[in-house]
Each structure stands twice: as structure tokens, then as C-alpha cells.
C-alpha positions as CSV (number, residue, x, y, z in Angstrom):
1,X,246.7,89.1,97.6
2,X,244.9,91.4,100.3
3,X,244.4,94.7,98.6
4,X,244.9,96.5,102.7
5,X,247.5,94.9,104.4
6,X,250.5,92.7,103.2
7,X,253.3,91.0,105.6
8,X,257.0,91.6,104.7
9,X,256.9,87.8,103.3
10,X,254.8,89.4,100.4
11,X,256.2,92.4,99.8
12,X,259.4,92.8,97.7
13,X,261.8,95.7,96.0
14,X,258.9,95.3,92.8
15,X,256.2,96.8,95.6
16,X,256.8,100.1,95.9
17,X,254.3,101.5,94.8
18,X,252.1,99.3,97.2
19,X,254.5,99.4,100.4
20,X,256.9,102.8,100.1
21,X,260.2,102.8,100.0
22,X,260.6,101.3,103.5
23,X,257.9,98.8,103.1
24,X,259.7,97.0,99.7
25,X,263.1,97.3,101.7
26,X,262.1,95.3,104.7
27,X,260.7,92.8,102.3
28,X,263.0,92.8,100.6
29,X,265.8,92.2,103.6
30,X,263.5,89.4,105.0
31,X,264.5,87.4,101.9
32,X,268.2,87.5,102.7
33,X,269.3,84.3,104.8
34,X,270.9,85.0,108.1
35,X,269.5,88.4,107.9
36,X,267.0,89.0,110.8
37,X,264.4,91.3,110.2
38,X,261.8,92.0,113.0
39,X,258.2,90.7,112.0
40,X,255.7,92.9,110.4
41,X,253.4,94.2,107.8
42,X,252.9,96.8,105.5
43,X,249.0,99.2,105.8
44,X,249.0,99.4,101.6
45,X,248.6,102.9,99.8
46,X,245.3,101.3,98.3
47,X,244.0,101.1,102.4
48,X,245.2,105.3,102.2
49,X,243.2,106.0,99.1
50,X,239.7,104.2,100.6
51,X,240.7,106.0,103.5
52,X,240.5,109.5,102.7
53,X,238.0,108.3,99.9
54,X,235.4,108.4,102.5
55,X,235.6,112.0,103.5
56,X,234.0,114.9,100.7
57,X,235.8,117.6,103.4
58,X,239.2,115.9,103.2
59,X,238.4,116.5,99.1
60,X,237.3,120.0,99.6
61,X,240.8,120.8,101.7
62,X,242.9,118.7,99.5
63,X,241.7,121.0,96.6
64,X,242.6,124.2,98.2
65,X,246.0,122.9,98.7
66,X,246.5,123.3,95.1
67,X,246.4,127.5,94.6
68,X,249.1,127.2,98.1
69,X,251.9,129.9,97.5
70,X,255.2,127.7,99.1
71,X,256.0,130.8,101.3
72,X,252.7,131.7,102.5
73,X,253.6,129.7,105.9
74,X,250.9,130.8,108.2
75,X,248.2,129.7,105.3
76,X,250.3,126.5,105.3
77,X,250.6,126.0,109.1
78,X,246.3,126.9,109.1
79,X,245.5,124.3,106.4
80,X,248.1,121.4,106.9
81,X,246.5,121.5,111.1
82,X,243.6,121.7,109.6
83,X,243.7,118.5,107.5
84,X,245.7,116.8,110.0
85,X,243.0,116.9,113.1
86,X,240.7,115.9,110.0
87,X,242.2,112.7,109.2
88,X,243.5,111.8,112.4
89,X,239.8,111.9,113.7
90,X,238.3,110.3,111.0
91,X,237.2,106.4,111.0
92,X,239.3,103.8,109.7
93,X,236.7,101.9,107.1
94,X,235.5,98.7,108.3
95,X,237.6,96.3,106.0
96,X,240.9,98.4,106.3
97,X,240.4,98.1,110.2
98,X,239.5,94.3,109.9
99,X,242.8,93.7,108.3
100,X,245.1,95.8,110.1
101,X,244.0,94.0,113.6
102,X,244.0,90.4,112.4
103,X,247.6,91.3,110.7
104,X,248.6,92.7,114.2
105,X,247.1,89.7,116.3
106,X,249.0,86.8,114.4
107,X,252.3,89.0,115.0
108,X,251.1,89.2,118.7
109,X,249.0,91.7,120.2
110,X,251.0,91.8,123.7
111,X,254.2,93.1,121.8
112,X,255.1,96.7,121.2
113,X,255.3,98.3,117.7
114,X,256.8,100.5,115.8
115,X,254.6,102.6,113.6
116,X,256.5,104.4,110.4
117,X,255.5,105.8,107.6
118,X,256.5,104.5,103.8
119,X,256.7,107.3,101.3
120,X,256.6,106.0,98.0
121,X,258.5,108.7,96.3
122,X,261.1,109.1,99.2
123,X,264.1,109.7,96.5
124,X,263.9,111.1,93.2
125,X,266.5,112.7,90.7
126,X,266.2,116.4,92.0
127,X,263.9,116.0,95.3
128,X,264.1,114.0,98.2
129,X,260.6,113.0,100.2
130,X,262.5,111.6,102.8
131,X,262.0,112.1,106.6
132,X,258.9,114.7,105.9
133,X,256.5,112.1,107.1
134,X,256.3,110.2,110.8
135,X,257.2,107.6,113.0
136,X,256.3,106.6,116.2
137,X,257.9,103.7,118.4
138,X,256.6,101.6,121.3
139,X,253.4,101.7,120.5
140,X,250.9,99.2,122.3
141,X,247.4,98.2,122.5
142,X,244.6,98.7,119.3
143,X,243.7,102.4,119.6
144,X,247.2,103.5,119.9
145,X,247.7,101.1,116.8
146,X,244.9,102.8,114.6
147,X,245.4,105.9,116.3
148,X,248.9,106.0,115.2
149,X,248.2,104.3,111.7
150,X,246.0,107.4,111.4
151,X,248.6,109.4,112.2
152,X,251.0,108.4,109.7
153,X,248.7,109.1,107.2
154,X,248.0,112.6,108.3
155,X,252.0,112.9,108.3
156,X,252.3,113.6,104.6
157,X,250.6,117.0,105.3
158,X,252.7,118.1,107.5
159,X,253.9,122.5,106.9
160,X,257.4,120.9,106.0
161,X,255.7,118.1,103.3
162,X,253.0,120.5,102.4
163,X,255.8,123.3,101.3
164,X,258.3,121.2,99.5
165,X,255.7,120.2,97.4
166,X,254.6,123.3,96.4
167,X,258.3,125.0,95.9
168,X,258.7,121.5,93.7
169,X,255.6,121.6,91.6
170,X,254.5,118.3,92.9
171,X,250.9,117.2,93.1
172,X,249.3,117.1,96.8
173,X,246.7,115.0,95.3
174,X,248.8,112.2,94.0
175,X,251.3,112.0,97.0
176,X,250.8,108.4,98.6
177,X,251.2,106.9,101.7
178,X,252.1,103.2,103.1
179,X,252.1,102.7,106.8
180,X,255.0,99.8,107.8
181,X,253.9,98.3,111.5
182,X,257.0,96.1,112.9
183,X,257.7,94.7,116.0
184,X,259.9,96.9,118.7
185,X,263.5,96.0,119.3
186,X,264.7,97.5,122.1
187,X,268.2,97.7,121.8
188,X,270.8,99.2,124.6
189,X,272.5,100.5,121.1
190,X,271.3,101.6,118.1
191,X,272.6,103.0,114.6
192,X,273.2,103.0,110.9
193,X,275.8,101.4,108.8
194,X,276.9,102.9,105.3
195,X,278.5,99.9,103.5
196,X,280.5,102.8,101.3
197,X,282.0,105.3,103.1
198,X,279.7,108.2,103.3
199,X,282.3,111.1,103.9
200,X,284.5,109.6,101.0
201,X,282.7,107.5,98.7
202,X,285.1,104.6,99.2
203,X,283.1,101.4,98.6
204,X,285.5,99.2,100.0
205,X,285.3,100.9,103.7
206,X,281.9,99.9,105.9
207,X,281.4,103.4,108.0
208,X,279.3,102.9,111.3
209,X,277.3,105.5,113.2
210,X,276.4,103.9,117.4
211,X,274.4,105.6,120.1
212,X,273.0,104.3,122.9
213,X,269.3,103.3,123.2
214,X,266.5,103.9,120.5
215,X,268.1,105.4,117.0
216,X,265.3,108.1,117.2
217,X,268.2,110.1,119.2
218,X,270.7,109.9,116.2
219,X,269.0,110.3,113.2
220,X,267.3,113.8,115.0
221,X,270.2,114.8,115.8
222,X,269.9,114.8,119.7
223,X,273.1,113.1,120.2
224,X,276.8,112.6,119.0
225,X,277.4,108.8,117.6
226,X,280.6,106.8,118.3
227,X,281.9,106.2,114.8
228,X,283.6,103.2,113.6
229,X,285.3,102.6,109.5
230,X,286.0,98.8,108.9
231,X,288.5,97.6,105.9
232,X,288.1,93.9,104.9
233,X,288.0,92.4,108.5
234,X,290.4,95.0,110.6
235,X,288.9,97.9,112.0
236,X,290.8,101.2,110.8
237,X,288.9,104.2,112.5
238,X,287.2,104.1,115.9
239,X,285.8,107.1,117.3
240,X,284.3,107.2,120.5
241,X,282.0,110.4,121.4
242,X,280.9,111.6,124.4
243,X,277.0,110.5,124.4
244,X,275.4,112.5,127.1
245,X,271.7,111.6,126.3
246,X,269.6,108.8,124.5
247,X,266.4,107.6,124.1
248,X,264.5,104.4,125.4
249,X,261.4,102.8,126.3
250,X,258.0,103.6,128.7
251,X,256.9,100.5,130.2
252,X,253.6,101.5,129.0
253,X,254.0,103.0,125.6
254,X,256.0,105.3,124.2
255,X,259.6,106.9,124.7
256,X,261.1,109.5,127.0
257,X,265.0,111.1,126.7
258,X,267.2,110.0,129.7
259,X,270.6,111.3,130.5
260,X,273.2,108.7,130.3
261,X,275.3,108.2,133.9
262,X,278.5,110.0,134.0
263,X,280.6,107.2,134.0
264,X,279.5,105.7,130.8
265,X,279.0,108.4,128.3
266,X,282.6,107.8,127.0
267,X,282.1,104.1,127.1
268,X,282.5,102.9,123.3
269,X,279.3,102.1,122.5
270,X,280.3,98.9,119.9
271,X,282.6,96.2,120.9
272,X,285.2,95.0,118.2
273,X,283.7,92.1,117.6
274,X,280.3,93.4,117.3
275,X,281.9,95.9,114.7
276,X,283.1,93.5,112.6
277,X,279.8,91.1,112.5
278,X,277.8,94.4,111.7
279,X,280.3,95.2,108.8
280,X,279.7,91.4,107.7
281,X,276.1,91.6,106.9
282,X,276.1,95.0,105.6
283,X,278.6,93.3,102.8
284,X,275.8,90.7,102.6
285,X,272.9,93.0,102.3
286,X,274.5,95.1,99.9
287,X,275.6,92.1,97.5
288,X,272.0,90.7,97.6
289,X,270.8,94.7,96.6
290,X,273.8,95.0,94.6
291,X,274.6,98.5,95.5
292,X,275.5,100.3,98.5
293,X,273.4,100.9,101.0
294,X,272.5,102.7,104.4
295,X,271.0,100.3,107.4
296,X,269.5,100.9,110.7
């Protein structure tokens, strides 16, 4: 097994602490049949650790991050830019590199990627990790793959990250980061799916959240999502929003917000039979997980 870079083939629920949270998740889904997952690979937390391994100064700043008072903001916001121009300008060892472009070039290196990080403490009993680190989508070409592996990396010292951790008593040395890399979708609509029923807890009621273009607009909160509750196979809530803006691709890397035409911002954004396949395989995902679950 590589110790830098493993594709989602390899990874499962067990690797974790190799992959994040998102990284054993899409493994995980890419061993359910008739369950498409877009191909990829996982940058491991052991390619993190050689990483910053090879810089004394990223040691020195990573020790004064210790003695940080969570309110002292301005110290926060000097240190955490501080560390993050550091890392993002500092060379990817050799190996690590090696096996981040060969993993990228058997996927296709004329595709677009998605670049997100993969906490591996993203939920805990008492603290939640997760969205405090980065993702970045459309990405193309290898320096805005490294560039953006790099990145991801320097995410986890973000002022948010960097604060939580000290109001919560958690270690800045310890924290770990795996990078997922996974081939763009570009979808006219986007979402999430809860196969219980977020705003009740009913487990017997898929809930559905539908914007158009890139999800990056819905889960920031840019935009209002249709919303759609199925029972069984019949469809017993549909809610259709008014979605003014959304989110979608540059021909030549990265994204830009467009306004959606007048005439189709009330436009339901999820056929009926679309909803009911989507509600089909979250049922399937969540029997193979065995518990519910939330899916983009």
C-alpha cells in the first residue's frame, strides 16, 4: 500500500485516520453497486506529516500556536496568515509530488478536479471540525493541482480552525489533514439528501435540498433550495423556492456566481421522477452504512 496517495478502491470506512472523514466515505460509497461515485484519490495524512516535516519554521510557528488565548483574534488572524503563506509556498517533497501526479494522470490529466479537504476528526461527541477546512472545484492543470493540494493543507489553520481549537482545548499539533482529489461533475443541479428527515427526525421520510448549478451555492448559504420530502415511493412535500443565483464553471478553471434568467428561477429544480430515483439510492446507501445519512 502507498504510504502518499491511495484511490477510493483502497480506501474504506476503517481508513479514517489515513483519508478523513470524506476520504473513508467515498471509499466507502464506491463499494456500493449501482452507486456512481466520481473517480479519485485520497493525498494521505502520512503525505501532511512529511510535508510540514520538512520545514523547522512551520515547527517554530506551530509551537507558538500553543500559549494562543481563543479571543486574542488579531494575534490569531497575524499567526494563522502567517503559517498559511508558509505552507502554501513551501515545496511538496519529491515522493509526495511523484505520487500525487501519477495518481492524477491515470484518472486523466485533461479533466477538471475537485480539490477538498478530509478532516479526520470532523465529528466528535461535544465538537464538530466540520466545514473549518477548504475546498476548491474546477481545478485544472498540475500547479493548480499542487497549488491547491497545498492549500488544503494550509486550511486547517485557518482564524476559524485555529480558535475553535483553542476555546476546545484541542492540540494544534496533532490536528491532521487528508486531501480528497475527485473528478468534477458539473451538474445543472446540485444538492443534498437526508435519508431521515432533518427537521423531524422521521427515519421513514427522505428530505431533499436542490439548487441549480454547483452545491458550493447551497451549502454557503448563497441561495434558497427547492425542497422535496419523499414517503415510500410518493412524494409528500414539494417546495419550490425562488433561486435567484447559482454557481457554475470557468472554461478555464475555477467558478464564478451567475444570476439565473428571470424566467426560470421558480422553475422546480427536481423532476418527480428524478426525486424518487434520488430517494432510491439514499435508502440504498444508508442500508449498506446502516444508519442515516446526509449525501451530496
Amino acid at each position: 500500500m502507498n504510504r502518499y496517495v491511495l484511490s477510493f478502491t483502497e480506501v474504506d470506512k476503517s481508513s479514517l485516520p489515513l483519508v478523513g472523514g470524506k476520504g473513508a466515505n467515498l471509499g466507502e460509497l464506491s463499494r456500493i453497486p449501482g452507486v456512481e461515485v466520481p473517480g479519485g484519490f485520497c493525498v494521505t495524512t502520512e503525505a501532511y506529516d512529511d510535508f510540514v516535516a520538512t520545514s523547522n519554521e512551520f515547527t517554530t510557528q506551530l509551537e507558538s500556536l500553543q500559549h494562543i488565548n481563543a479571543e486574542a483574534r488579531d494575534e490569531i488572524r497575524t499567526l494563522g496568515q502567517k503559517i498559511r503563506t508558509h505552507l502554501e509556498s513551501l515545496s511538496i517533497p519529491a515522493p509526495i509530488e511523484s505520487e500525487i501526479l501519477r495518481a492524477w494522470r491515470q484518472l486523466g490529466s485533461e479533466h477538471a478536479y475537485a480539490v477538498r479537504s478530509s478532516a479526520t476528526a470532523e465529528d466528535l461527541p461535544g465538537a464538530s471540525f466540520a466545514g473549518q477546512q477548504d475546498t476548491y472545484l474546477n481545478i485544472k492543470g498540475e500547479h493548480e493541482l499542487l497549488l491547491h493540494v497545498r492549500k488544503c493543507w494550509a486550511s486547517l489553520f485557518t482564524d476559524r480552525a485555529i480558535a475553535y481549537r483553542a476555546k476546545n482545548g484541542f492540540d494544534h499539533r496533532k490536528v491532521l489533514l487528508s486531501v480528497v482529489v475527485q473528478r468534477m461533475v458539473f451538474p445543472s443541479v446540485s444538492g443534498i439528501l437526508f435519508t431521515a428527515d432533518p427537521a423531524t427526525g422521521n427515519r421513514k421520510v427522505v428530505s431533499i435540498d436542490a439548487a441549480f448549478g454547483l452545491g458550493e451555492a447551497l451549502v454557503s448559504g448563497l441561495v434558497n433550495a427547492d425542497l422535496y420530502k419523499v414517503r415510500g415511493e410518493k412524494i409528500i412535500k414539494r417546495q419550490v423556492a425562488v433561486k435567484q443565483i447559482a454557481i457554475f464553471p470557468l472554461a478555464g478553471g475555477g467558478t464564478e456566481e451567475r444570476e439565473i434568467p428571470p424566467d426560470q428561477q421558480s422553475e422546480p429544480a427536481l423532476s418527480e421522477e428524478t426525486i424518487l430515483e434520488l430517494a432510491r439510492v439514499g435508502r440504498k446507501i444508508e442500508e449498506h452504512i446502516v444508519r442515516p445519512q446526509d449525501i451530496e
